[in-house]
C-alpha positions in Angstrom: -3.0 42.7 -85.7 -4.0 42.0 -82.3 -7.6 41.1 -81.8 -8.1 44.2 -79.4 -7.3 46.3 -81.9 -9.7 44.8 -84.5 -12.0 45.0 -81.7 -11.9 48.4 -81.7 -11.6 49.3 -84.7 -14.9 47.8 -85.3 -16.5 50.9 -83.2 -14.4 53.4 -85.4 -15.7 52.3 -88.3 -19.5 51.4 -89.9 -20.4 48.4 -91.6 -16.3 47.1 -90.3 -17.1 43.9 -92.4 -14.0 42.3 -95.4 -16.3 42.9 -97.7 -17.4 46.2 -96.8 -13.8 47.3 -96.3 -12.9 45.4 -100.2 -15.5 47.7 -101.6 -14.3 50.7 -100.5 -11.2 50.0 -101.3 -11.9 49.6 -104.8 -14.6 52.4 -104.9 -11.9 55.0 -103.6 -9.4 53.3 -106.1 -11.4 53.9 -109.1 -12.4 57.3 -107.7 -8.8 58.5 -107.6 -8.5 57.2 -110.9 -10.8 59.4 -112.4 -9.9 62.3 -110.7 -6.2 61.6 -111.3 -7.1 61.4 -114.8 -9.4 64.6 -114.9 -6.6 66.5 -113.1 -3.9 65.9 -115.5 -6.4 66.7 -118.5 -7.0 69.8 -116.7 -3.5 70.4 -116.3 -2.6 69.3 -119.6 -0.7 66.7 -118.4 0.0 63.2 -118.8 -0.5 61.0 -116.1 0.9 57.4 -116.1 -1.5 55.5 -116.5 1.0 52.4 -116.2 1.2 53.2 -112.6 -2.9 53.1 -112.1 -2.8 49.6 -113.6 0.1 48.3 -112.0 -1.6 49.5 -108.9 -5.0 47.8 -109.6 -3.2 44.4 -110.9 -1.4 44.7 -107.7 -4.6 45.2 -105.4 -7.0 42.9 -107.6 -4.2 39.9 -107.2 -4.1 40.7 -103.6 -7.7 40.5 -102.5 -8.4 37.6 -105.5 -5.9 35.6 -102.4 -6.8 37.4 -99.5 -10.9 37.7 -99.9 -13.1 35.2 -98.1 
C-alpha cells in the first residue's frame, strides 16, 4: 500500500494503530460467530462450523506472523 494511502487512511479511521486494527478484527470475527451460530439455531439450521474454524486457524496463523 502506498504510504499516502496509509496516511490517509489514518484520518478515516480512530485509534488507526496494528493493534487496534488486530482487535477488531478478532472482536468482529467472534461477533459473527455468534450471531452466525444464533441465526442458524433460529432457523433451525446447521451452520458449518468447520468453516468458522478454518477461518479463525486461517486469521490466527496469519497475524501470529504478521503482528508486531
Amino acid at each position: 500500500m502506498e504510504e499516502s494511502i496509509r496516511e490517509e487512511m489514518k484520518t478515516a479511521f480512530a485509534n488507526y494503530d496494528q493493534a487496534s486494527v488486530w482487535t477488531a478484527l478478532f472482536r468482529t470475527k467472534g461477533l459473527f460467530k455468534r450471531l452466525a451460530l444464533d441465526v442458524a439455531a433460529t432457523l433451525g439450521a446447521v451452520f458449518p462450523e468447520s468453516d468458522i474454524e478454518a477461518v479463525e486457524s486461517l486469521v490466527q496463523s496469519y497475524y501470529e506472523t504478521h503482528a508486531i
